[in-house]
C-alpha positions in Angstrom: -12.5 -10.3 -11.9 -10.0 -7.4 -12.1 -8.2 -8.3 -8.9 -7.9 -11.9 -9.4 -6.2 -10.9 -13.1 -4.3 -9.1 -11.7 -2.8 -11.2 -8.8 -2.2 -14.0 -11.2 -0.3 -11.9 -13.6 1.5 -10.7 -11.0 2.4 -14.4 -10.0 3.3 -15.3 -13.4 5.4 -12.0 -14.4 8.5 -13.1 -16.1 11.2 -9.9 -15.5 14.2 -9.1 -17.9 16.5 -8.6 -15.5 17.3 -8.9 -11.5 19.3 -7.1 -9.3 20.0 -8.2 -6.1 22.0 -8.0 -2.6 22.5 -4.1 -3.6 23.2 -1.8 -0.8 22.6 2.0 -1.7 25.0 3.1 0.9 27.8 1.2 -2.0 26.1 1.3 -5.2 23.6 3.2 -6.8 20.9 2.7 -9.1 22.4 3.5 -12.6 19.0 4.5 -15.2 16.2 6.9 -14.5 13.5 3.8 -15.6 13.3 0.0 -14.8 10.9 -2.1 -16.6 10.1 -5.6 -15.2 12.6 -5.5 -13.2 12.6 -7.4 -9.6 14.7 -6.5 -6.7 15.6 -9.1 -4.2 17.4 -8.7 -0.6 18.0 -5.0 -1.7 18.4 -1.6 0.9 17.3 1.8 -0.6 17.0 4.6 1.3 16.4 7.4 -1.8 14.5 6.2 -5.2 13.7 9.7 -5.9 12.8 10.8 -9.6 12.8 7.1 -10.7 10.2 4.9 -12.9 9.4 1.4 -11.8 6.8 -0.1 -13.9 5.7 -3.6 -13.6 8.2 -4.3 -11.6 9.1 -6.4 -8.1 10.6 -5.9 -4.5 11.6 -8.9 -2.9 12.5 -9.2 1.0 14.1 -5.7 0.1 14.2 -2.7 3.4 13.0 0.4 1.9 12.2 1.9 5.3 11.9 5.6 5.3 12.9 5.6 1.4 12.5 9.3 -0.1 10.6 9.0 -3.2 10.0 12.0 -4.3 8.6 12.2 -7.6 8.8 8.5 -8.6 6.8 6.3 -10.6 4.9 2.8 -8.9 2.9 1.3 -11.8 1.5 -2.1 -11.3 5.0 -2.3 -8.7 4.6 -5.6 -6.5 6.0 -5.3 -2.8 6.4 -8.6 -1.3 7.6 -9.5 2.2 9.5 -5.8 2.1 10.1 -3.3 5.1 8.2 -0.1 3.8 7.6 1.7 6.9 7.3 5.6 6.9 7.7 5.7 3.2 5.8 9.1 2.2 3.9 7.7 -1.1 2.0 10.9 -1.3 5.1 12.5 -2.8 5.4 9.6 -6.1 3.8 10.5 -9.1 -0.3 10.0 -9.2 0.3 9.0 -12.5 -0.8 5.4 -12.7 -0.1 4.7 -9.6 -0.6 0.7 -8.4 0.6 -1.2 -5.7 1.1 -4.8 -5.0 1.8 -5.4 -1.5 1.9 -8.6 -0.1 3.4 -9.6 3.7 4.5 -6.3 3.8 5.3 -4.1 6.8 4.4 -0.6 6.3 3.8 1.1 9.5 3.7 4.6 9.9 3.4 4.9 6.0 1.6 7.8 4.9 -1.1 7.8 1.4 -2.1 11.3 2.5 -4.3 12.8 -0.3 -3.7 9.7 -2.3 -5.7 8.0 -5.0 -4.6 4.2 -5.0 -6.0 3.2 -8.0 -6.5 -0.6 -8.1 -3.8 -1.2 -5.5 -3.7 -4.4 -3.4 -2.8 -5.2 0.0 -2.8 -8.7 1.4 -1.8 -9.7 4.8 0.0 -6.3 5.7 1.0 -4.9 8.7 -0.4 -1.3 8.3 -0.1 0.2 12.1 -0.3 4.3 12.4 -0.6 4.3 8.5 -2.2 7.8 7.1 -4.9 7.5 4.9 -6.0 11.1 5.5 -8.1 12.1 2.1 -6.8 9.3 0.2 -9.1 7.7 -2.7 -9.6 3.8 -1.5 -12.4 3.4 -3.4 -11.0 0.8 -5.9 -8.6 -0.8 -3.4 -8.7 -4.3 -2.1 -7.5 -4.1 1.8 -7.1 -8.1 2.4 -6.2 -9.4 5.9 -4.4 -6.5 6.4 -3.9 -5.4 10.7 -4.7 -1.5 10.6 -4.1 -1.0 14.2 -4.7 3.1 14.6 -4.3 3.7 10.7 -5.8 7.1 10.2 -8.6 7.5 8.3 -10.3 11.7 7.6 -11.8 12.2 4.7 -11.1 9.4 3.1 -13.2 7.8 0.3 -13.5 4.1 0.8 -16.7 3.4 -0.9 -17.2 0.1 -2.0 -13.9 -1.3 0.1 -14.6 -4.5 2.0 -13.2 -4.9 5.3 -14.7 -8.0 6.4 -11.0 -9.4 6.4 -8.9 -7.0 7.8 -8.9 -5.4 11.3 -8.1 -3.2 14.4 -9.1 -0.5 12.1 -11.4 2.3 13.7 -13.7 4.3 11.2 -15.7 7.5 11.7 -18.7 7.6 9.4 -19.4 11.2 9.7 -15.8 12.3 8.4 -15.3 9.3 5.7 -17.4 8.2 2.2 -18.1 4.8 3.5 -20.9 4.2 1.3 -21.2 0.3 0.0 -18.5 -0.5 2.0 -18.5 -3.8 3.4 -18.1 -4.9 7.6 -18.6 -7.6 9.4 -21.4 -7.3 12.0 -19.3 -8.0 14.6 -16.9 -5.1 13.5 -19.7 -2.2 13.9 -18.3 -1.0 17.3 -15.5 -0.1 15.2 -17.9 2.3 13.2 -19.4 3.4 16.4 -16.6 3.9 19.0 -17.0 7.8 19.4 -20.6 7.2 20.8 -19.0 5.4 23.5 -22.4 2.7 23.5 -21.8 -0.9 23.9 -22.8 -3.4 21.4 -23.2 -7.2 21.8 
């Protein structure tokens, strides 16, 4: 009931003011805080010490984007570049994402505690999720094509529609989490047995 809130209000969000077509190379982001606020067709390369808060990315490139000590509350990413984006250096303060048809390969949620993020139909390749908290994030149709998983808590996440990913039980809280039966090789693929 929590996710499907909120997606929809996500959907519905009306936002005070847009800014788009900015390139940081020629302008800059002028305020330390934006409050639904979306940005559409924007580059960024550095949001360091900034606050988004419910706020939107549009079609926006934010590949290998320093945010160091920035706030993403309830932040909605849709059909945005993200790859390599270090989000274990934002603020764990109410931290929240929104991605949808994103591509965030190579992004990194190392020691990370996601909250009630959500990520639909993302391309997550080589993303590190190396002692992050998933329990209370929905991973939906997402392709996690060697995303790194070591001590990471995922109980309760459901998997049954995402995939590539590879999983060691013995070094991951997996506990409640849901897999399709066709998926357990995935759980079992350093035992090397063959299951049909």
């Amino acid at each position: 009931m929590r996710l499907m809130n909120f997606l929809v209000n996500k959907k519905e969000m009306n936002y005070s003011e847009t800014i788009s077509h900015l390139k940081e190379d020629t302008q800059k982001l002028n305020r330390e805080e934006y409050e639904n606020c979306e940005f559409i067709h924007c580059i960024f390369s550095d949001l360091s010490n900034l606050k988004f808060i419910n706020c939107a990315f549009k079609f926006c490139d934010l590949s290998n984007c320093k945010i160091y000590n920035s706030m993403f509350q309830d932040v909605n990413f849709s059909n945005c570049k993200l790859l390599g984006i270090n989000f274990s250096l934002a603020k764990d303060f109410a931290f929240a994402l929104f991605c949808k048809n994103c591509n965030l390969e190579y992004a990194s949620f190392d020691k990370k505690k996601l909250n009630k993020s959500v990520f639909e139909n993302c391309k997550m390749h080589h993303v590190n999720f190396t002692q992050a908290d998933l329990s209370k994030t929905s991973l939906l149709d997402c392709d996690l094509l060697e995303a790194h998983f070591s001590n990471t808590n995922m109980t309760g996440v459901d998997f049954t529609r995402s995939k590539n990913f590879l999983i060691d039980p013995e070094i991951n809280t997996i506990k409640k989490a849901k897999f399709l039966a066709q998926d357990l090789e995935k759980l079992l693929f350093k035992y090397e047995i063959i299951v049909k």
